[in-house]
N, C-alpha and C positions, 0 to 999 in steps of 0.2 A: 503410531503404526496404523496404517489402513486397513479400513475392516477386511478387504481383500486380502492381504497379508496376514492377516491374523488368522483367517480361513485357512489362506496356504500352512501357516507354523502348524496349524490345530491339526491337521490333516499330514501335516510330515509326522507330528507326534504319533496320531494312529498307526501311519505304516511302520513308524521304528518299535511301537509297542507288538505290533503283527510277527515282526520279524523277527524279534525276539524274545515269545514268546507260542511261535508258531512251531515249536519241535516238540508243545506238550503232545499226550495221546488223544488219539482222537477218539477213546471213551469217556473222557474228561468231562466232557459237557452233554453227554447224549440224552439226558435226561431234563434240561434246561428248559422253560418251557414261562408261556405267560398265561395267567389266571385269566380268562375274558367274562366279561357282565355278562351275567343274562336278562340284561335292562337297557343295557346299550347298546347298540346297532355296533359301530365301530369300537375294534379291538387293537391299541395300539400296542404292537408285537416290537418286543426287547431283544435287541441280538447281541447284547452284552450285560455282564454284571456289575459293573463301572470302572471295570478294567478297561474297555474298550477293545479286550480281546475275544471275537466272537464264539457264539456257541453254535456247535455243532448239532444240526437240526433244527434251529429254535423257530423256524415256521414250523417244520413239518410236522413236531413234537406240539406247539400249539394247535394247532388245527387238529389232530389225534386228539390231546384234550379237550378242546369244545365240541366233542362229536359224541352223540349218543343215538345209536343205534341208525346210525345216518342221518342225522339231523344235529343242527349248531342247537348252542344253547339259546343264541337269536336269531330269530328266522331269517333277518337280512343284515345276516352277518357281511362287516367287512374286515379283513385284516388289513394295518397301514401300517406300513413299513415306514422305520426310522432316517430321515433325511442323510444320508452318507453310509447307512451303514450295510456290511456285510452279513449276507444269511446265506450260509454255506447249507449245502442239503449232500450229507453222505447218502443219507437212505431216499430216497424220490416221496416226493409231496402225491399223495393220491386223491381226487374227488369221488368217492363213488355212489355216483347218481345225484349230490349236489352241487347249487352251481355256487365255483370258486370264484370271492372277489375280492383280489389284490392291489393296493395302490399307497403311493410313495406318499411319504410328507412334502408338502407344497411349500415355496417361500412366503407364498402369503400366505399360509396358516402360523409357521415360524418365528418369519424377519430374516431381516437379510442376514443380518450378524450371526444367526442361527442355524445357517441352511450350506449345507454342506455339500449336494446335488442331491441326484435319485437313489435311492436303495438297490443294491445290487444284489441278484439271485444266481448262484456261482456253484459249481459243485468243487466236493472237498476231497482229496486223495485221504487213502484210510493207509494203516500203517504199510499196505503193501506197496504203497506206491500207486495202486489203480484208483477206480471210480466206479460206482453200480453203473455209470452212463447214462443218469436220467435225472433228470431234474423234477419233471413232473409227468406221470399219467394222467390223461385228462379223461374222465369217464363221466362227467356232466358236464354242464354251463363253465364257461370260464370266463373274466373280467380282469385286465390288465390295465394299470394307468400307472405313466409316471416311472416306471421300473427300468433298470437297467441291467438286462438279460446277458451274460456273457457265456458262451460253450468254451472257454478256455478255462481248465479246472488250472485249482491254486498252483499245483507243479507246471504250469506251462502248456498242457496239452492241448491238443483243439480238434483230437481225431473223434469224441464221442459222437455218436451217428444217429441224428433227429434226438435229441435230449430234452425236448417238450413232444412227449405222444399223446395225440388225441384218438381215443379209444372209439369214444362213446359214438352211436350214431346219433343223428338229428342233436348233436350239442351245436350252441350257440355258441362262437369265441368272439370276444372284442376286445381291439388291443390299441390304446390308444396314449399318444405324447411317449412311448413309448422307443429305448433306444436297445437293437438286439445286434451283434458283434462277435467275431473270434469265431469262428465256426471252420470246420473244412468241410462239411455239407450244408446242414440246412438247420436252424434252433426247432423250426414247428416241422413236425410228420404228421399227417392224416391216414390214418389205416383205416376209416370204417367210412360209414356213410350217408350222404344227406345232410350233412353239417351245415354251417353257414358260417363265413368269415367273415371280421368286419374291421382295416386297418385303415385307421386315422394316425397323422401330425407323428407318424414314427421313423426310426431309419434303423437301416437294415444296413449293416456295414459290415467290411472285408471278410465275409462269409469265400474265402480264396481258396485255390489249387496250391498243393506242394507235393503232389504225387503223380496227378493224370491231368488230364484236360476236362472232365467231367467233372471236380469237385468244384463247389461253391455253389449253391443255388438260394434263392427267398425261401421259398415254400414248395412245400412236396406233397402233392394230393396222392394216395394211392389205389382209393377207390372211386375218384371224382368227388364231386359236391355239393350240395342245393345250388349255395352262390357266394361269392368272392367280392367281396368290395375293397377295393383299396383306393385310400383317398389323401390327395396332400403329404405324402411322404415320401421318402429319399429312398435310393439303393445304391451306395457306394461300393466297389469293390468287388463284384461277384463271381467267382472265377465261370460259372458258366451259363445259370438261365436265372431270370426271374420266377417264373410259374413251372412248377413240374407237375403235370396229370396226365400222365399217357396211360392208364389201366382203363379211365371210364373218362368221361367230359365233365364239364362243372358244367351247371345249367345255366348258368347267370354269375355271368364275369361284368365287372365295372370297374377300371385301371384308370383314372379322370385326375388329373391335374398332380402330377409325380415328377421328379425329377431322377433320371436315371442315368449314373455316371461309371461307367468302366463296366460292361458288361463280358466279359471274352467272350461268350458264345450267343446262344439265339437268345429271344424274348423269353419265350414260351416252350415246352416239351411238350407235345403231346400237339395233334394239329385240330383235334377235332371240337373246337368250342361249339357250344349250341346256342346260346346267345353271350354274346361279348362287345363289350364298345369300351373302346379307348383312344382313347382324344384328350387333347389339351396337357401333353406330355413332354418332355424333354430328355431328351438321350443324346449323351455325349460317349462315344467312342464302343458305337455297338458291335457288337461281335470284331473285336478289335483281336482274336486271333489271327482272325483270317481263315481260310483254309489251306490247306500245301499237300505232298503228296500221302499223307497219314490218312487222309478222310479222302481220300481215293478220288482226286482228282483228274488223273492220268491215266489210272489202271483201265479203267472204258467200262465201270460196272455202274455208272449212277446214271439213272435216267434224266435229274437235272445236275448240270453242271454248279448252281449254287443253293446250297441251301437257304439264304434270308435269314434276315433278323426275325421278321413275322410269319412266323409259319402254319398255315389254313390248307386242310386238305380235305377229300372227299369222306363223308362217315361211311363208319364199319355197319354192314348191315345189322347187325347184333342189337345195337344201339335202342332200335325202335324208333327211330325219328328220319327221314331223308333231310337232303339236299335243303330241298326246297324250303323245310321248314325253320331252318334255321335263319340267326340274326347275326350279322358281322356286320361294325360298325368302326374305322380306324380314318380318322380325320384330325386335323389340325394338331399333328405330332411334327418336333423338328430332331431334325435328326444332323448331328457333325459326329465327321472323327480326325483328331489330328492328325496334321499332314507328318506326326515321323513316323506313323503306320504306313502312312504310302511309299517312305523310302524304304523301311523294312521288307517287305511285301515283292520289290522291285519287280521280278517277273516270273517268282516262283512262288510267289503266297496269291493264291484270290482273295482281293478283298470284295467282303458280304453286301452285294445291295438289301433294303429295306426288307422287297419279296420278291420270290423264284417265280419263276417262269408257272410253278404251281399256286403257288397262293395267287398268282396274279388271275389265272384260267377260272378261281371261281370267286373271285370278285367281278369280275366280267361274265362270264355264266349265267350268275344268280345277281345281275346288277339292279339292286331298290330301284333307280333311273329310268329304267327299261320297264319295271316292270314283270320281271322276270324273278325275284324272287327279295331276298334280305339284307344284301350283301352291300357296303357303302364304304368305296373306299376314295378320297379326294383329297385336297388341298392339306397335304403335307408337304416337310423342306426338306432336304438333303442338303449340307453342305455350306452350311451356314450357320458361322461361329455363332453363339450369342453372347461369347465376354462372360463368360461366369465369372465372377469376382475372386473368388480362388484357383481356379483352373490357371490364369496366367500371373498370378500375383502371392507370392508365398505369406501365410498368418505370421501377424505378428504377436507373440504369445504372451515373450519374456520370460518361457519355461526353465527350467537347471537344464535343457536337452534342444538347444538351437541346431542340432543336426537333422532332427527332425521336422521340424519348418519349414516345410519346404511347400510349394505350390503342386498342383496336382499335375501339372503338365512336364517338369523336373523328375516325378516318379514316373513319367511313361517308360524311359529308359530300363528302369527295374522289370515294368511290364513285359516289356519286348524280350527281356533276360530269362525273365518264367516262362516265357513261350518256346524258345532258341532252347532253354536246357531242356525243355521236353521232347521239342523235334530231332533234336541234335545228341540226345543221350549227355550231354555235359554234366550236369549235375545231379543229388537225389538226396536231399530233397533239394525239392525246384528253388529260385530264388525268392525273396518272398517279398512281394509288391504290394503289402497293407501300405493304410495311411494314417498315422498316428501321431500329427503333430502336437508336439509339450507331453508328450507321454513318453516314462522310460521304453526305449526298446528293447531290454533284456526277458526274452520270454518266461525266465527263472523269475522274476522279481515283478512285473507286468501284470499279475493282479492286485497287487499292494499299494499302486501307485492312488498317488490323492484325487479323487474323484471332485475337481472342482468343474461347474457345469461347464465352463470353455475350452477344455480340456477331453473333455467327451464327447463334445460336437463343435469343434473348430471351422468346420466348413459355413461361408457365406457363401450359397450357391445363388444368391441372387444375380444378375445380370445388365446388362443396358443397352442393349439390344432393342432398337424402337419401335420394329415390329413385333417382334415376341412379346413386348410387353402391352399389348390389347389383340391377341391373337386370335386366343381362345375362341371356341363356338359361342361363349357367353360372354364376349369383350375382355376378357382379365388374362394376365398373363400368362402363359405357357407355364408349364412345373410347378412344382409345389409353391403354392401360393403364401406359405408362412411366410415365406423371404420378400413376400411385398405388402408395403403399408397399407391395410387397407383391406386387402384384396380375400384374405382368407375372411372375415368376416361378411364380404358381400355374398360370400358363397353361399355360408350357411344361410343366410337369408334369404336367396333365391332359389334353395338347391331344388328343390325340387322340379320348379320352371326348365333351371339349366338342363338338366340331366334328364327332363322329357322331350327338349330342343333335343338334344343327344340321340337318344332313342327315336327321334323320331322319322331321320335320317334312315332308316333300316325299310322305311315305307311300313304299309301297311301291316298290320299284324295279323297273322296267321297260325294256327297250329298242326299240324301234321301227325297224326298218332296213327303208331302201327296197332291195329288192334287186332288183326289176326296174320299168320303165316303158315304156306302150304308146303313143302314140298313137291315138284308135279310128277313125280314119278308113284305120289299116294295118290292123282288125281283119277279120273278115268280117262283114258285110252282110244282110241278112235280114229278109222282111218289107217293111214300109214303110221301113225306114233307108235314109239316102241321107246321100251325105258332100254337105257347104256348105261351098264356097269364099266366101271374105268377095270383095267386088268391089266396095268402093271406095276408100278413098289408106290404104290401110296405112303405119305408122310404130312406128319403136321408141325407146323413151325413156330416158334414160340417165338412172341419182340414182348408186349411188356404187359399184357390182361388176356385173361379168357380161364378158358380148362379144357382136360379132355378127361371123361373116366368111361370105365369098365364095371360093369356090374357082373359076375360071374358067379356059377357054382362049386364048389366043391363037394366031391364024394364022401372025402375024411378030414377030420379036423386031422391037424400035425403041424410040422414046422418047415418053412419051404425059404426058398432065395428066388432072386428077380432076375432076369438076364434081358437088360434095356436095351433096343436098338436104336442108336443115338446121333447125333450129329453134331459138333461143336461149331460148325460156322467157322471155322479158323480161329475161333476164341480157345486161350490157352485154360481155364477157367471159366465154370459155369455153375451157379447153383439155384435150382430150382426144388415147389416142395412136392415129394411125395408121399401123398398121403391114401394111408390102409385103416379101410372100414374108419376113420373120420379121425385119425391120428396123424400127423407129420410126423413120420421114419426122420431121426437122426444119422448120420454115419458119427464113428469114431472122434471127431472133430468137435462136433459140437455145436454149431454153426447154427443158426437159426432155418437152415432148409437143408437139401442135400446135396451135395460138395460133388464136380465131376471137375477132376485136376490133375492136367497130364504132366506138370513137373515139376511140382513141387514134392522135397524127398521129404515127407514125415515119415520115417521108417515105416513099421507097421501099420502106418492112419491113413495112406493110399494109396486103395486098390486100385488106383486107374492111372496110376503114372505111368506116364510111356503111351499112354492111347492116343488114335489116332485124331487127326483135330480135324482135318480135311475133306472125310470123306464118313460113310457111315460106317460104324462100328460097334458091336457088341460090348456091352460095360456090366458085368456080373454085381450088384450087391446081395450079400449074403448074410441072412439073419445075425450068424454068430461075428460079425464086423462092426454092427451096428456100435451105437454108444451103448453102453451099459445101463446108464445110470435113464437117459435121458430115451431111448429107445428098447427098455429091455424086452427080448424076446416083440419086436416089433412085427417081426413077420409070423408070430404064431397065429395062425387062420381057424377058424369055427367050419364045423362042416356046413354045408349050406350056402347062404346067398354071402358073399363078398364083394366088399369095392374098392378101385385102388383109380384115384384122384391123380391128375399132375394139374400143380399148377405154376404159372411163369414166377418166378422173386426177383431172378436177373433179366429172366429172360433171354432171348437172342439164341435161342439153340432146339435142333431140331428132335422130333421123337415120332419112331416107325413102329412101334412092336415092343412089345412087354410079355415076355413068358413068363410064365407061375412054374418053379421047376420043385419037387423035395429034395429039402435040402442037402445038399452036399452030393448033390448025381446033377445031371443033365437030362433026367427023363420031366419029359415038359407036360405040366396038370389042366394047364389052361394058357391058352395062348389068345391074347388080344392085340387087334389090329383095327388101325382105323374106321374100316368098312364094319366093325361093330362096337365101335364107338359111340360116347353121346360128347358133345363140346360146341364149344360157344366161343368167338371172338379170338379162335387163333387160326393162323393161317391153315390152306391145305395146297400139297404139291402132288407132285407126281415124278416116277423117272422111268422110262422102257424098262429098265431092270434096276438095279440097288445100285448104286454108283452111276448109272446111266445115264444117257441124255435126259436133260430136261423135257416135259410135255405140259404145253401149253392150256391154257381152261381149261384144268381142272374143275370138277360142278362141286357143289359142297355137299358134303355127306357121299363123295366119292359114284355120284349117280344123279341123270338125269331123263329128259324123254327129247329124242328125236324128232320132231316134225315126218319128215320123210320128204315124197311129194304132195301128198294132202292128208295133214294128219291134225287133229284136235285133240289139246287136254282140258277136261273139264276140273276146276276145282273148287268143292265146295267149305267154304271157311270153316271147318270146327265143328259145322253141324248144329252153331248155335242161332239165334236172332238176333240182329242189331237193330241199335234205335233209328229211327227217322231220322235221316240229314243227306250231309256232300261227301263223298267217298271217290278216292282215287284205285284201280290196282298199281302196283310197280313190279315189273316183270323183270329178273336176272337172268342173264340167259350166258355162254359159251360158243362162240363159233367162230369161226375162221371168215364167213364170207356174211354179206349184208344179207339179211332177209326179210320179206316184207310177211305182217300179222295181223289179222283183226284180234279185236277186244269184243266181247259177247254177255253183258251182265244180267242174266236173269232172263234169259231169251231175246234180250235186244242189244241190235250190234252198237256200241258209241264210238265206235274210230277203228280206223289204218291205222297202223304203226310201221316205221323202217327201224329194224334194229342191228344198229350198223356193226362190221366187224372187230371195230377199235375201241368200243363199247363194250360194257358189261349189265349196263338195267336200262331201261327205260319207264318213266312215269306218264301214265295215261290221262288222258283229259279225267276232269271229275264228272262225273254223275249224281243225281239225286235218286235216294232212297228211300222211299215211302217205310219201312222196318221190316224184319223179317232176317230170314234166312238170305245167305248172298251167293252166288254160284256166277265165278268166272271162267270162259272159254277161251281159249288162246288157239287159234287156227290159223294155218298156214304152210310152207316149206320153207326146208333146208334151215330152221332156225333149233336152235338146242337149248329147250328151257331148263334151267335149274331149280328158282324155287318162286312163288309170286309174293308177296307183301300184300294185305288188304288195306287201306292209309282213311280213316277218318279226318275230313277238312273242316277247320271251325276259325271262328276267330278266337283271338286271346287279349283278356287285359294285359296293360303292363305293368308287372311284377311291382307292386310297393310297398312291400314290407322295410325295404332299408329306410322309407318315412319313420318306421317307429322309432321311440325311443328306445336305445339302448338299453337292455334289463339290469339292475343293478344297482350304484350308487349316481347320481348326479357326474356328471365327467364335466370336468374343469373346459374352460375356453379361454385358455392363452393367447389371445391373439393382438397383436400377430405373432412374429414368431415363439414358438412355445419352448425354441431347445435354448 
């Protein structure tokens, strides 16, 4: 018998011992655990007693025992997981405040006769048939190698939603050779901030849609990032983006030699990168939904007709950074999609070129070439196949499951099925287009299956394609480079060279920092200026960051209800958090923010079925509605100073006015409204009356100063002193017709300005500032300023911290390819 066969028997054994003996309880083992040195660095962690039937918890319960008081028994601790085996986590593995480091048994540490593939990290249904949902809280450092991450708990499911949370701010994650799978959103969530990611030699597979069009993503930033490195690894299958950060930007994106196959929707979510480059990539069948009349092609409400794979748009002034000072970098990317998405598409789907008519506006704008600012976009392909070696060619396995074997272009069909039952109402759940060749397909029996390593990553994505294969800005092939002899090793060798050639493309480097902002209706006055109060139904609009709150008094403490003026956006379903004096209010549900849902019948658990979705409408929550357990007595108020928070979780839904009423009357204690608001980074509207017409520039903070026909505002920054250097102002302004402005800094004029009607800011030449106090003038007619921006200009190193080594243990280099 071949030792490969003897693998496979050893490894049928395991799953028929699983199988039947997978109905013990699942307090059986909860106490399981392995003894570690406190002499030896590495802890190799048992997930069986020689049963081969695992135990329940046996990381999570190790790691609980070598902790004392927050610290391992060895300072550089590692746990290493058993080659093939299962480490189920009912209860979620926590680090807090240390950093986690996990990795798999190697075949060279083994033998081949030994090695079974990577150790998998699984959650375990407990007797109710659920899951906690989490696999790990991450609250310090994390180190991954070698593992193989599945969000598909033992029962089948795959709806647990981000089941690796990173807590902690400023944690470091590095996740490498690593294979993550089965998801219907995303395995990593980021809630906090200033992280750093770092993924090498992994893949990221059939993270897919079976409900919406939105599910499937890589990664999910929610607060943004330090910086993102992803390098040499795969994205198979993603029902809709690779990158989600639309609350804040990551500051430093590197996306450099990936291979990216079946994407249905964009690259990216969120359009605001601050510096990014990506090059030397491969994408086959991007945003292969399309779009049809669902994403509102027809209706006449988008101002571009396509959205793009690559999506770059202008920053939120909130940010602290302009235009200017940004780096986009997207070169030497190829791009196909196959031609049965063109027959599908025929004349009612748009199919997605690369970038819209927007991203295209500030890569020309802001073009490094010119001169003009960061922005570098050139010599990529469209439309040209490069032969991936699986794409037209089905694996040959020899699995017990030859139905599965199939080449990747065979499943497009499937593809096009999960799309059609979405647009078409046909089925629910949608059809499901993973790709799982020599693996059972029964989602009942699908975690149990033999983990031998060709079997969990069947795909040769390599290619023969003559140009793609010395493409790159560093001569080496397009995509992930494991798939070529050779070629991942010259990388590490040069990376540093490469990836400054890379960066350097963006031209010169610059920084841009806001370091003061004014309001000019705080500024002085002069002339014909006069501050304009907006006077009619102010509102603020929620998509996916920011807040808005209310700081108020009360007379008497007691117990009150809210009565929200709201707007659903024509969304049937919204939940957003509310939160009182620094608590998130619950409703009845439970729900991790608070629930506005106009038809869904929970008997008593929703007050707002039936509410209007279209237009603004009044939405009562009422202390005694709240959850019990989870919000009791939420709205009971302290006399004195109170605050009541919103902030987006879903987003996408509007908010005009929030009364403070006691409760169980309508007699109103405090009433807040925009114009005495504080908020950041969400929209603001306006309409002649509450339902009314739309009105256009709106100023922010609901107030700005008029020019006239000769009118000056002066503004003095903060009243503070700044240091000696090059400073720009940026001026936002509101109006209907062009007007022309000087710039006055310190008593001396440095420029004209035109600031056109179709415009909303302008940035002014820079000037030099000996230090001190700054004081800007803006003089002129008929222009309506909102607020100014002070911009310190310097240069900036570039960023090389990704030189360091990784913290941790030694990480393996399999090269070439490592799956």
């Amino acid at each position: 018998m071949t030792g490969e066969n003897m693998k496979h028997n050893y490894k049928l054994l395991l799953t028929m011992l699983f199988v039947a003996i997978g109905i013990l309880s699942s307090s059986a083992y909860a106490q399981d655990y392995t003894e570690c040195s406190a002499t030896e660095a590495e802890c190799l962690v048992a997930y069986h007693n020689g049963d081969f039937v695992p135990y329940q918890n046996a990381l999570r319960n190790t790691i609980l025992n070598d902790t004392l008081n927050g610290e391992r028994k060895h300072p550089d601790r590692v746990y290493v997981l058993e080659t093939g085996g299962t480490y189920y986590t009912v209860d979620a593995i926590v680090n807090q405040g240390f950093h986690l480091k996990l990795r798999s048994q190697t075949e060279a540490e083994v033998g081949t006769s030994s090695y079974f593939g990577p150790a998998r990290l699984q959650l375990k249904t407990d007797e109710s048939g659920g899951t906690n949902g989490r696999l790990m809280t991450v609250q310090g450092d994390l180190t991954l190698e070698g593992l193989f991450i599945t969000g598909m708990h033992d029962g089948g499911g795959t709806g647990n939603y981000l089941p690796i949370r990173i807590s902690a701010d400023n944690a470091r994650v590095v996740v490498k050779d690593c294979i993550m799978e089965q998801t219907d959103f995303a395995l990593f969530g980021f809630d906090s901030q200033n992280n750093k990611m770092y993924v090498y030699d992994s893949m990221f597979r059939n993270h897919i849609n079976l409900t919406q069009q939105w599910e499937g993503r890589g990664l999910r930033f929610e607060a943004g990032a330090d910086s993102l490195i992803i390098e040499n690894s795969s994205f198979l299958n993603l029902g809709m983006t690779v990158i989600q950060s639309e609350a804040a930007p990551i500051n430093y994106t590197r996306f450099v030699h990936n291979t990216v196959i079946n994407v249905g929707r964009i690259f990216n979510t969120g359009n605001f990168w601050k510096e990014g480059y990506v090059a030397n990539n491969l994408f086959l069948n991007h945003y292969w939904h399309g779009e049809g009349d669902a994403d509102g092609i027809n209706d006449g409400t988008r101002e571009y007709p396509y959205t793009g794979f690559l999506v770059v748009g202008p920053i939120a002034p909130g940010f602290g950074f302009p235009d200017q000072g940004r780096r986009m970098v997207y070169t030497k990317n190829a791009h196909w999609r196959d031609p049965q998405f063109a027959t599908y598409y025929s004349d009612t789907i748009n199919a997605q070129p690369v970038i819209n008519q927007l991203t295209d506006s500030m890569f020309t704008t802001f073009d490094a070439t010119q001169d003009l600012g960061g922005f570098y976009y050139a010599d990529n392909w469209e439309g040209v196949d490069p032969n991936v070696a699986v794409y037209h060619n089905a694996p040959q396995l020899g699995s017990s499951y030859p139905e599965t074997e199939i080449s990747l272009e065979a499943n497009v069909p499937k593809m096009i099925d999960n799309i059609r039952d979405l647009r078409e109402g046909r089925q629910s759940p949608l059809t499901y287009w993973g790709w799982d060749p020599g693996r059972n397909p029964s989602p009942a029996t699908y975690s149990v299956q033999p983990l031998r390593p060709n079997t969990l990553n069947p795909g040769d994505f390599s290619y023969d394609n003559s140009t793609f294969l010395t493409a790159g800005t560093d001569g080496l092939p397009l995509g992930n480079l494991n798939y070529h002899d050779g070629a991942r090793a010259d990388w590490e060798s040069n990376k540093a060279q490469y990836v400054s050639e890379i960066e350097a493309l963006a031209g010169a480097v610059k920084t841009f920092e806001v370091v003061g902002s004014q309001q000019a209706e705080d500024g002085s006055l002069t002339g014909t200026a006069a501050e304009k109060v907006f006077d009619g139904f102010a509102y603020f609009n929620f998509e996916s960051s920011g807040y808005v709150e209310w700081n108020f008094d009360l007379e008497t403490a007691g117990t009150f209800d809210l009565n929200v003026l709201t707007n659903m956006n024509g969304n049937t379903i919204r939940g957003q958090r509310v939160i009182v004096n620094g608590t998130s209010i619950r409703d009845c549900m439970g729900w991790g923010e608070y629930i506005w849902d106009s038809t869904t019948d929970n008997g008593d658990c929703n007050p707002h079925i039936g509410m209007n979705i279209n237009e603004w409408t009044w939405t009562r929550i009422n202390n005694a509605d709240l959850h019990a357990e989870l919000s009791p007595d939420g709205l009971v108020l302290p006399a004195g100073a109170n605050t009541i928070r919103l902030e987006p979780s879903w987003g996408y839904q509007g908010f005009a006015q929030v009364d403070v009423l006691d409760a169980g009357t309508d007699d109103v204690v405090a009433s807040l409204t925009p114009l005495n608001a504080d908020y950041n980074l969400v929209g603001v509207g306006g309409q002649t009356e509450m339902n009314g017409e739309e009105v256009e520039g709106i100023a922010s903070g609901f107030k700005s100063v008029e020019l006239g026909d000769n009118g000056t505002v002066a503004i003095t920054f903060g009243g503070e002193e700044f240091d000696a250097g090059t400073y720009r102002i940026q001026v936002f302004y509101t109006q209907e017709t062009d007007a022309t402005v000087s710039y006055t800094i310190n008593g001396t004029e440095i420029e004209t300005a035109t600031l056109t009607a179709d415009g909303s800011f302008q940035l002014s030449s820079s000037f030099a500032h000996s230090g001190g106090t700054i004081t800007a003038e803006i003089a002129g007619s008929d222009a309506n300023i909102d607020f100014v921006d002070l911009i310190k200009e310097s240069s900036m190193s570039t960023p090389t911290e990704w030189q360091d080594n990784v913290e941790g243990f030694n990480l393996s280099q399999n090269y070439p390819n490592p799956f």
